[in-house]
C-alpha positions in Angstrom: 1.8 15.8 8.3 -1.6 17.3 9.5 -1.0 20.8 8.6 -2.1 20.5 5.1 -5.6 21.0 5.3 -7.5 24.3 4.3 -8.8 26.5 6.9 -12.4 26.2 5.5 -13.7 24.1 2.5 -13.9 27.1 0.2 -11.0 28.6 0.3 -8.8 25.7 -1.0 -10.2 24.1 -4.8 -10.2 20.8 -5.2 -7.1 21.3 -7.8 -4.8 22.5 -4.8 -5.6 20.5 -3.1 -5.0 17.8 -5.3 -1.7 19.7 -6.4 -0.9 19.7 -2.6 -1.4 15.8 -2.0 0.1 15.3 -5.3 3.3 17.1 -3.8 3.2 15.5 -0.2 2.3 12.1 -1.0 3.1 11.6 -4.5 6.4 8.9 -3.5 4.1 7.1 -1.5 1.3 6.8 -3.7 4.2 5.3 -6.1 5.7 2.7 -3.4 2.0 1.7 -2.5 0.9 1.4 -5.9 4.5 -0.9 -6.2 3.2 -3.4 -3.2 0.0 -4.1 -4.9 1.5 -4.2 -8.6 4.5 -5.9 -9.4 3.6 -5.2 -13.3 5.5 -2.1 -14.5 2.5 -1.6 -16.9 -0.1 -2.5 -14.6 0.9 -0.3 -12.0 1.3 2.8 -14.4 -2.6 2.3 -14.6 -3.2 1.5 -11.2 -1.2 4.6 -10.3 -2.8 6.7 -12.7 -6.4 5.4 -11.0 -5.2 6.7 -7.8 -4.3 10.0 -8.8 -7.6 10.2 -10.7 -10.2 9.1 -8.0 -8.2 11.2 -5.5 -9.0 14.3 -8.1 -12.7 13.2 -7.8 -12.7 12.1 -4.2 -11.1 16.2 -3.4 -14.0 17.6 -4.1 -15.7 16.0 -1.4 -13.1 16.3 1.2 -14.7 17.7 4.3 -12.1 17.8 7.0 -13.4 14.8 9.1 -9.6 13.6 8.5 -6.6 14.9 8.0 -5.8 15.2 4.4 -3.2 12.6 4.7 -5.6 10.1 5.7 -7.9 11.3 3.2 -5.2 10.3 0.3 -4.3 6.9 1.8 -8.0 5.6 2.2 -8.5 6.4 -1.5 -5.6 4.9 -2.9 -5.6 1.7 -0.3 -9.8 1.8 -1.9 -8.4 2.1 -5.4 -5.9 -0.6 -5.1 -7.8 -2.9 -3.3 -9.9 -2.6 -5.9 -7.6 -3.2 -8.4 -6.2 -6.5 -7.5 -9.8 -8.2 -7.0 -10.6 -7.3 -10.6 -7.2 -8.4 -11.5 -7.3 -11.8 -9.8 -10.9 -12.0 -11.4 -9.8 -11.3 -14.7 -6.1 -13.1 -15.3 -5.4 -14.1 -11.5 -1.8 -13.7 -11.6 -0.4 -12.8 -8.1 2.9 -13.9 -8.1 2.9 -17.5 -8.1 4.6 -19.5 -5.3 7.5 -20.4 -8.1 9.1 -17.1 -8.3 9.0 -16.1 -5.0 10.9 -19.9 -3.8 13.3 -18.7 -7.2 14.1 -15.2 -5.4 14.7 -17.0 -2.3 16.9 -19.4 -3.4 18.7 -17.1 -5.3 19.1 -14.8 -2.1 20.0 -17.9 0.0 22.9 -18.4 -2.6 24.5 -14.6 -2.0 25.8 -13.7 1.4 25.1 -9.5 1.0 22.5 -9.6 -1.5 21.7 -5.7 -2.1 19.1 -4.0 -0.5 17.2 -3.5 -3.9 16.8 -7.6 -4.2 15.6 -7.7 -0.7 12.8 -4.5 -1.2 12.3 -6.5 -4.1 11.1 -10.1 -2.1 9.5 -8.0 0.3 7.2 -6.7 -2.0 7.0 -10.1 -3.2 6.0 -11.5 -0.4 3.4 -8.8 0.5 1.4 -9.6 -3.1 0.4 -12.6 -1.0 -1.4 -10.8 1.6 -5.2 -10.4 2.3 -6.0 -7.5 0.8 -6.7 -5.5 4.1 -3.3 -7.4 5.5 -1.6 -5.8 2.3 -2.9 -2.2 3.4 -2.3 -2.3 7.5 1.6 -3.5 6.4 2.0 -0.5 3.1 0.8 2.1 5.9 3.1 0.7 8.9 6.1 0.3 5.9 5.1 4.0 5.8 5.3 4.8 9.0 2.2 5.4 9.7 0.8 4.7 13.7 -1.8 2.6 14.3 -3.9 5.6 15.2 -3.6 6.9 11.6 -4.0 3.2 9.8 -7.2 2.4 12.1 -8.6 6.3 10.6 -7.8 4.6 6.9 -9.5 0.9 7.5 -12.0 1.8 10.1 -10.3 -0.7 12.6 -9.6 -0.3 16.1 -6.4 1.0 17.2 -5.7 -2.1 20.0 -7.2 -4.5 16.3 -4.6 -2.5 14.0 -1.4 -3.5 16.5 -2.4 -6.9 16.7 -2.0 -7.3 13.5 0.7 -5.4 12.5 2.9 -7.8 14.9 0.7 -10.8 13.7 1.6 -9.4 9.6 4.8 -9.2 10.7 5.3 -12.6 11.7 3.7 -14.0 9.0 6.4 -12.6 6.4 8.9 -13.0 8.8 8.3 -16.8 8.9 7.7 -16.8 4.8 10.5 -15.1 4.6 12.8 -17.8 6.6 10.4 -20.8 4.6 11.9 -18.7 1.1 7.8 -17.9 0.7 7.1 -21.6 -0.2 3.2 -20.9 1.8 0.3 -18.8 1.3 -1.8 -17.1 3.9 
C-alpha cells in the first residue's frame, strides 16, 4: 500500500505518521515480532521496541521509500537486533528438542489444526539466519521480492533465490520433524 505517504515532509508530523503505520501495519508488526520471539514476554518488549524506534525513525522519514518499506526495515533492524543480544545474553532459540516434540506430536494426528501448524512454522523459522528469518517474515507477508530487496538492500534476482532456497530448507526440516539446523 504505497499511497500512505505525505505529499511533502511537513505537512504530515511524525505522530501521524506514526498513528498511520501504527494503523496499516500494526498486525504485521505483531506476526513479525511472533517469528522472531516465541516468548510471550519477550516479544511484548521486542514489540514495544519496534513501535518505539519506528516513533524515532518517523522523524526522519524522507520519502526515498514508501512508507511501508520504511516500517518493515525498522522493525526487521529492531528484531534482528534483538535476537543477537538475546542469543548473547541467555542463547535460548528454540532448541532442537522441542521442535522434534512438535513434530512428533503432529506426525501422531492426521488433521492437526492450523494453529499447531502456524505454530511449527514459526518454530522452525527461529532457526533461520537472521537475514533468512527476514526475506521469509516479508514473503509470509506477501511482500514481492522488489519490496523485500528495498528492506535488506539485496538484489531482486538475490532475493528470489532465496526465497525458493528458504523455502526448501523448511520444507525439508519440516519433512526431517526439524531434527537439523542451518
Amino acid at each position: 500500500m504505497r499511497g500512505l505517504e505525505p505529499k511533502s515532509s511537513g505537512d504530515v508530523s511524525q505522530d501521524s505518521l506514526y498513528e498511520q503505520a501504527a494503523e496499516t501495519y500494526g498486525s504485521s508488526l505483531d506476526r513479525l515480532a511472533r517469528a522472531y520471539e516465541l516468548d510471550p514476554e519477550a516479544r511484548r518488549d521486542l514489540l514495544q521496541d519496534i513501535h518505539l524506534n519506528l516513533w524515532r525513525s518517523l522523524a526522519s522519514f524522507d520519502q526515498r521509500c514508501s512508507l511501508r518499506t520504511w516500517v518493515y526495515r525498522v522493525a526487521h533492524n529492531v528484531a534482528t537486533g534483538h535476537v543477537i543480544r538475546q542469543s548473547r545474553v541467555r542463547n535460548r532459540l528454540v532448541s532442537i528438542e522441542n521442535i522434534e516434540a512438535v513434530a512428533s506430536n503432529d506426525q501422531g494426528e492426521l488433521a492437526a489444526s492450523q494453529a499447531e501448524a502456524l505454530e511449527r512454522l514459526s518454530m522452525l523459522i527461529q532457526r533461520l539466519k537472521p537475514l533468512d528469518r527476514q526475506i521469509i517474515i516479508s514473503y509470509l507477508e506477501q511482500m514481492d521480492a522488489s519490496s523485500i530487496s528495498e528492506i535488506t538492500g539485496l538484489s531482486t534476482a538475490n532475493i528470489a533465490m532465496k526465497i525458493h532456497r528458504i523455502k526448501n530448507i523448511l520444507k525439508r526440516w519440516s519433512d526431517e520433524g526439524g531434527r537439523h539446523a542451518q
